[in-house]
Backbone as CSV, one residue per row, in Angstrom:
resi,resn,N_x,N_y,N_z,CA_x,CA_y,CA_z,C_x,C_y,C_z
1,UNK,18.391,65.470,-11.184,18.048,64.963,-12.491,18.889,63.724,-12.769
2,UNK,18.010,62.465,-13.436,19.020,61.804,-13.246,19.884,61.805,-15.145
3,UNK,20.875,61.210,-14.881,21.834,61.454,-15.801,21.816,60.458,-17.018
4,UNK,20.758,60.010,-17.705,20.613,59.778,-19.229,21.427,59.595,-20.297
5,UNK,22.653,60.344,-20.426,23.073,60.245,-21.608,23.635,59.379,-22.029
6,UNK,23.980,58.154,-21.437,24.355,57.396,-22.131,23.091,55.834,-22.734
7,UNK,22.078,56.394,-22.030,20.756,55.652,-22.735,20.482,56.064,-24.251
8,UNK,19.945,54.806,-25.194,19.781,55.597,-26.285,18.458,55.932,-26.156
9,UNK,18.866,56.792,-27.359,17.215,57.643,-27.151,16.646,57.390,-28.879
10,UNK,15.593,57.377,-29.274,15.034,57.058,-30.192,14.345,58.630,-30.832
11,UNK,14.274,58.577,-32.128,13.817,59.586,-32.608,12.386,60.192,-31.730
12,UNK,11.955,59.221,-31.844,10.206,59.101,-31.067,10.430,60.130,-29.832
13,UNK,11.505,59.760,-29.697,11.548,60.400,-27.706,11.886,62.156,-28.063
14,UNK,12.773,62.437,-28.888,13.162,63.674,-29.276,11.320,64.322,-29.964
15,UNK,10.829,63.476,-30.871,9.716,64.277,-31.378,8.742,64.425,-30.418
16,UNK,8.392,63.217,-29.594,7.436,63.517,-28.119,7.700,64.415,-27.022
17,UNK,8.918,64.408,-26.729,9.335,65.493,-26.133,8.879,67.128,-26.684
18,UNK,9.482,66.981,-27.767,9.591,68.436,-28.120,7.926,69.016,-28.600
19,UNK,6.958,67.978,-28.910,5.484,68.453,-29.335,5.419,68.065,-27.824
20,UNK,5.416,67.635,-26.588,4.604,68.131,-25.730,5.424,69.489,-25.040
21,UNK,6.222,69.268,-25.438,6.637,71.215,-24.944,5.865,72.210,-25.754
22,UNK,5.448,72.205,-26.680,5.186,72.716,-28.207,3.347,73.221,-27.700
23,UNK,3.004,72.131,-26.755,1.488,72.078,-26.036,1.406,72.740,-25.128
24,UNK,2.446,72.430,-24.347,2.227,73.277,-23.002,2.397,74.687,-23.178
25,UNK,3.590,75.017,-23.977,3.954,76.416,-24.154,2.718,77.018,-24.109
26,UNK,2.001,76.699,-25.408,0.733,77.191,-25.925,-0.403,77.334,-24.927
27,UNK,-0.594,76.321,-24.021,-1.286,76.595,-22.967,-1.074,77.370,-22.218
28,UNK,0.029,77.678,-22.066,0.395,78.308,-20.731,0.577,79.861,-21.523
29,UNK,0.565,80.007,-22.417,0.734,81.323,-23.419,-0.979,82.049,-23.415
30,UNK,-1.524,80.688,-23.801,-3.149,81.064,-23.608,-3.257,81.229,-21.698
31,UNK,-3.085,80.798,-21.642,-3.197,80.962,-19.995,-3.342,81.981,-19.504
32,UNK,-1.856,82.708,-19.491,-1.491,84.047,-19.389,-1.982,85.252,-20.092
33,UNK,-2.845,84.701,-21.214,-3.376,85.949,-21.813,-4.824,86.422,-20.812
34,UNK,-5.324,84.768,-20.883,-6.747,84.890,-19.954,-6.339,85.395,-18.498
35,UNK,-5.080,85.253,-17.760,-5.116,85.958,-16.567,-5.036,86.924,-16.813
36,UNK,-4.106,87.693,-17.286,-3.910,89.204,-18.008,-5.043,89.852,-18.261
37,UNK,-6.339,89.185,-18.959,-7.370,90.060,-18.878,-8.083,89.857,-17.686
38,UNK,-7.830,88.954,-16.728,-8.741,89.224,-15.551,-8.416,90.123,-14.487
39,UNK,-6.875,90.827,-14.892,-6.290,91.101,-13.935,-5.970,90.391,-13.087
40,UNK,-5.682,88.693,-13.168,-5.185,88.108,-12.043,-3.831,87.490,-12.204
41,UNK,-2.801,87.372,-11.232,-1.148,87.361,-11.602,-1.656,85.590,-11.684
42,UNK,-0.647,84.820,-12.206,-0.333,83.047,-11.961,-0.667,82.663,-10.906
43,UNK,0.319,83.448,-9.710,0.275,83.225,-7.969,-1.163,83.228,-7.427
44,UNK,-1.540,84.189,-8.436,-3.007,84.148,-7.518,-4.010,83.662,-7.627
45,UNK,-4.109,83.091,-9.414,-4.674,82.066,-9.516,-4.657,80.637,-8.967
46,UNK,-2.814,80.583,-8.847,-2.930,78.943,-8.261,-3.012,78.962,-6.773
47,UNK,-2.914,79.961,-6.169,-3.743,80.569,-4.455,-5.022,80.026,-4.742
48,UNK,-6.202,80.782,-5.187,-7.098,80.578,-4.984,-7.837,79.276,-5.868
49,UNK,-7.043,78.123,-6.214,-7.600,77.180,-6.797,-7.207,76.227,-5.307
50,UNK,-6.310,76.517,-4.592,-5.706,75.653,-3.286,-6.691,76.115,-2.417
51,UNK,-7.167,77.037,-2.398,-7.992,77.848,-1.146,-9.472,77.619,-1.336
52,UNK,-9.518,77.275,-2.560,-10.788,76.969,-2.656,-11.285,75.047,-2.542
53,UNK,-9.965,74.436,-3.462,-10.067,73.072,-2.931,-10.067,72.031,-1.374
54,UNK,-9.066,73.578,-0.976,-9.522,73.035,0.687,-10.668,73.258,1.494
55,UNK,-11.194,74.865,0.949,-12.442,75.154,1.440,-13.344,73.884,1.361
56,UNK,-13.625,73.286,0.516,-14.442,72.153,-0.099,-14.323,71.117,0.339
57,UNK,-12.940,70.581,1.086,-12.773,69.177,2.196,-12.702,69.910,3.205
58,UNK,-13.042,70.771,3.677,-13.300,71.488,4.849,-12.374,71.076,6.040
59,UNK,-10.703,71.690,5.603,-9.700,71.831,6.155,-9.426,73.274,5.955
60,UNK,-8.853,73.598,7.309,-8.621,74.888,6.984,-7.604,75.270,6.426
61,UNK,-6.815,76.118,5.736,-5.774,76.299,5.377,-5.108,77.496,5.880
62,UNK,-3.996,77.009,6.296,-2.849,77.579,6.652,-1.930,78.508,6.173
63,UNK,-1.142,79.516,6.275,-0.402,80.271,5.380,0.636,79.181,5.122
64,UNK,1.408,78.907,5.841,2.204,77.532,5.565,1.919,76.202,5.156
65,UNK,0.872,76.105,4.523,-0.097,74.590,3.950,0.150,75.811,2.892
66,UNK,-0.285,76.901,2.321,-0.451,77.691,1.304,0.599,77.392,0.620
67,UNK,1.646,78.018,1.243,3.358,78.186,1.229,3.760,77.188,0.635
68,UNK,3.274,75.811,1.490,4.102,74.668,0.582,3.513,74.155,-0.628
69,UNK,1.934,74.774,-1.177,1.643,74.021,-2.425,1.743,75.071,-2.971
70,UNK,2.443,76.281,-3.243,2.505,76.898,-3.931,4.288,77.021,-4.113
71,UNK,4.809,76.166,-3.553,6.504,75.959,-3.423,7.036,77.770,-3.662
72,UNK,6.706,78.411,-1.980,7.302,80.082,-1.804,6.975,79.444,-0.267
73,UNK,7.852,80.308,-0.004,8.029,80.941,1.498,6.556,81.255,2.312
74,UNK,6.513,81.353,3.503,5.502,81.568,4.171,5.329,83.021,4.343
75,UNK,6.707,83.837,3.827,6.231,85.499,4.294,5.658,85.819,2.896
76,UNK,6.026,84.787,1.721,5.698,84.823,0.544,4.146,84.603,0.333
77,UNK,3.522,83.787,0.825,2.433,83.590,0.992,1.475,84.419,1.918
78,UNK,1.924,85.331,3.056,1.342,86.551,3.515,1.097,87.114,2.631
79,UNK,2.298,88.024,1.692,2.498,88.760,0.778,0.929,88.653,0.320
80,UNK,1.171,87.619,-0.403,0.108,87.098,-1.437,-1.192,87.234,-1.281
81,UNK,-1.456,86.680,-0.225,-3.126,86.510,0.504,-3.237,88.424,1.184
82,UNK,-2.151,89.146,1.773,-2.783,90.433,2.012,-3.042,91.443,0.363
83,UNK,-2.201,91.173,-0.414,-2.537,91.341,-1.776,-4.036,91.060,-2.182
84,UNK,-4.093,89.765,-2.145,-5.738,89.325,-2.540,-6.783,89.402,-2.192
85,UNK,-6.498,89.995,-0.480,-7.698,90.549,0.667,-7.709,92.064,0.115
86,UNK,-6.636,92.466,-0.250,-6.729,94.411,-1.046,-7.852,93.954,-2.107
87,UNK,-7.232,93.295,-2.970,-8.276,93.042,-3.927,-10.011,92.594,-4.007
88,UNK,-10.217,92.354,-2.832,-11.128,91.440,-2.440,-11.711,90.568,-2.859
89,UNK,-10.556,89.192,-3.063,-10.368,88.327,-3.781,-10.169,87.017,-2.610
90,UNK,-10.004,87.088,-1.201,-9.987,86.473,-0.590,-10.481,87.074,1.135
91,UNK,-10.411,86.983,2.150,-11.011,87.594,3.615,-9.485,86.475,4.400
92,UNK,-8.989,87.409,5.280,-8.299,86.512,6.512,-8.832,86.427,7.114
93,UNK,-8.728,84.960,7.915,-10.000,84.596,9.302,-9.337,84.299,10.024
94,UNK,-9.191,84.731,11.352,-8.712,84.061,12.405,-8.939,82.600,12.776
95,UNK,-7.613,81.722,13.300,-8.284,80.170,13.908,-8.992,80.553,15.325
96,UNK,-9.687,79.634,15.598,-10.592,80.014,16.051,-9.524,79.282,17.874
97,UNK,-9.009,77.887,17.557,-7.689,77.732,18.117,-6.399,78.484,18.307
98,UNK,-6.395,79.662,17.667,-5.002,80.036,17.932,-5.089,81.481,17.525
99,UNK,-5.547,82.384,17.789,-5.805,83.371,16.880,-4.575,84.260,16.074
100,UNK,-3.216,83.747,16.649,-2.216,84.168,15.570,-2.181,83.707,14.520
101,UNK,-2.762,82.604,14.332,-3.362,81.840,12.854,-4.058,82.103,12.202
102,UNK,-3.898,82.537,10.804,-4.970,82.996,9.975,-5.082,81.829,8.690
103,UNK,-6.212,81.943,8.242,-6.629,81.232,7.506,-7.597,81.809,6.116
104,UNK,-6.629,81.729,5.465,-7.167,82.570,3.842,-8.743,81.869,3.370
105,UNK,-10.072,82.673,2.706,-11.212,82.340,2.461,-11.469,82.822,1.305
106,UNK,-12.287,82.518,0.441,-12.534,82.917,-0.952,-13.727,83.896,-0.492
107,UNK,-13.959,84.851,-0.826,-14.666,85.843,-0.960,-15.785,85.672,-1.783
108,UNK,-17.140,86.334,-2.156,-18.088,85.973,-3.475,-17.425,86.437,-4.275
109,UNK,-16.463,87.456,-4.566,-15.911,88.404,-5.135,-14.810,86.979,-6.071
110,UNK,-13.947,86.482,-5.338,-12.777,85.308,-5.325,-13.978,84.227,-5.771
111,UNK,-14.881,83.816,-5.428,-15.521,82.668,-6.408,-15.671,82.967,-7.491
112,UNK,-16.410,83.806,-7.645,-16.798,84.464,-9.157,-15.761,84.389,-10.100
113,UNK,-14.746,85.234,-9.619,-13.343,85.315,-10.731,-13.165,84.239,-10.586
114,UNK,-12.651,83.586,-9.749,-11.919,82.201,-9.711,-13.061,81.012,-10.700
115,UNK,-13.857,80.794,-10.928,-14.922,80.183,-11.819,-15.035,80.638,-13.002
116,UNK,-14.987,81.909,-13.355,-14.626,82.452,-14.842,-13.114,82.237,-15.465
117,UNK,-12.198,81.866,-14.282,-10.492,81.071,-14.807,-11.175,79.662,-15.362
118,UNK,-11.779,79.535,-14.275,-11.703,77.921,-14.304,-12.375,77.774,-15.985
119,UNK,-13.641,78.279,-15.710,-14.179,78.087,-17.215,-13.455,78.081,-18.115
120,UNK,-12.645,79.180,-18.493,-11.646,79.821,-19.761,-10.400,78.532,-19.515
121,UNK,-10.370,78.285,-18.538,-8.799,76.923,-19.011,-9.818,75.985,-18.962
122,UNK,-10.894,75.523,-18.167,-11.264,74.216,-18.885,-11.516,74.079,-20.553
123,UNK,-12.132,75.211,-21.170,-12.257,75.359,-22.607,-10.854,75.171,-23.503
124,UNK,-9.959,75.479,-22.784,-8.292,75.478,-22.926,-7.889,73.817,-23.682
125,UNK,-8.177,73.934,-22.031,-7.702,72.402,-22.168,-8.223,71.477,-22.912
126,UNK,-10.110,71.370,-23.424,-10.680,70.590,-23.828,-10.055,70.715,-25.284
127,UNK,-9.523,72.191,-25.785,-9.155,72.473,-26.938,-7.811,71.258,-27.088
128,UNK,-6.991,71.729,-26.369,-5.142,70.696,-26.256,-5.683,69.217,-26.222
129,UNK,-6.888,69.000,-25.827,-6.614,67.281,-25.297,-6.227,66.251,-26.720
130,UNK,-7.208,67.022,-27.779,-6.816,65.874,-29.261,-5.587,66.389,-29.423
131,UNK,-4.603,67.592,-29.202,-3.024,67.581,-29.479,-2.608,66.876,-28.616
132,UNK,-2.901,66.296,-27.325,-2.204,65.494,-26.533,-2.506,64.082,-27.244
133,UNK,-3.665,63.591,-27.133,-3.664,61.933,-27.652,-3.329,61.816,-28.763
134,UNK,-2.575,62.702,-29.870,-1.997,62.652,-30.681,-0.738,62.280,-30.590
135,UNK,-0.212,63.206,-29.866,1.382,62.938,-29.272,1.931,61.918,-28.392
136,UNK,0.763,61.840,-27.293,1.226,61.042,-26.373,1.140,58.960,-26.608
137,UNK,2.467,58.498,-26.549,2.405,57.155,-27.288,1.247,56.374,-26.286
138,UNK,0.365,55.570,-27.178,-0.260,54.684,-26.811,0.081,53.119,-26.178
């Protein structure tokens, strides 16, 4: 972090600061309520928004490509994806190159839910955007 304090800071910066914390909280408060009723944890939502964006540039993904956009460990990311294959929320596939390589897949089961998140935070967000161009200086 770099070390600031001896910059001045203007009222503006203290009130922008603190209303876009004031936004996010709230989002992320709504957030968590809508995973909570889907039964789906954070992790596994932001899993299967990576698993599905790669599905779509048609790269395969890796437990360790997983690992690093989800900033956890790679046994962390097993964890996760054999969790979400219980659920049947995702399928492991073997590479077809390497077969100790597996490669996490969205399930119909994992689209479905994962598209009813998406819906409920895009509605989210469309809600926050006039609290953002409010706050955020022009």
């Amino acid at each position: 972090m770099q070390d600031n304090s001896k910059k001045k800071m203007h009222e503006e910066d203290y009130i922008l600061l603190s209303s876009w914390r004031d936004v996010l909280r709230d989002f992320l408060t709504v957030s968590n309520r809508i995973l909570k009723q889907s039964r789906v944890t954070a992790s596994e939502y932001q899993a299967l928004l990576v698993i599905r964006l790669h599905a779509r540039q048609q790269q395969p993904l890796s437990m360790g490509a997983l690992a690093r956009h989800l900033r956890i460990r790679s046994n962390g990311a097993v964890s996760l994806v054999n969790r979400m294959a219980n659920e049947g929320l995702v399928r492991r596939v073997s590479s077809e190159q390497d077969s100790r390589v597996v490669h996490p897949q969205l399930t119909a089961k994992g689209e479905t839910v994962l598209r009813k998140l998406v819906g409920a935070h895009r509605l989210e967000l469309e809600r926050i955007t006039p609290l953002l161009r409010n706050i955020l200086p022009q």
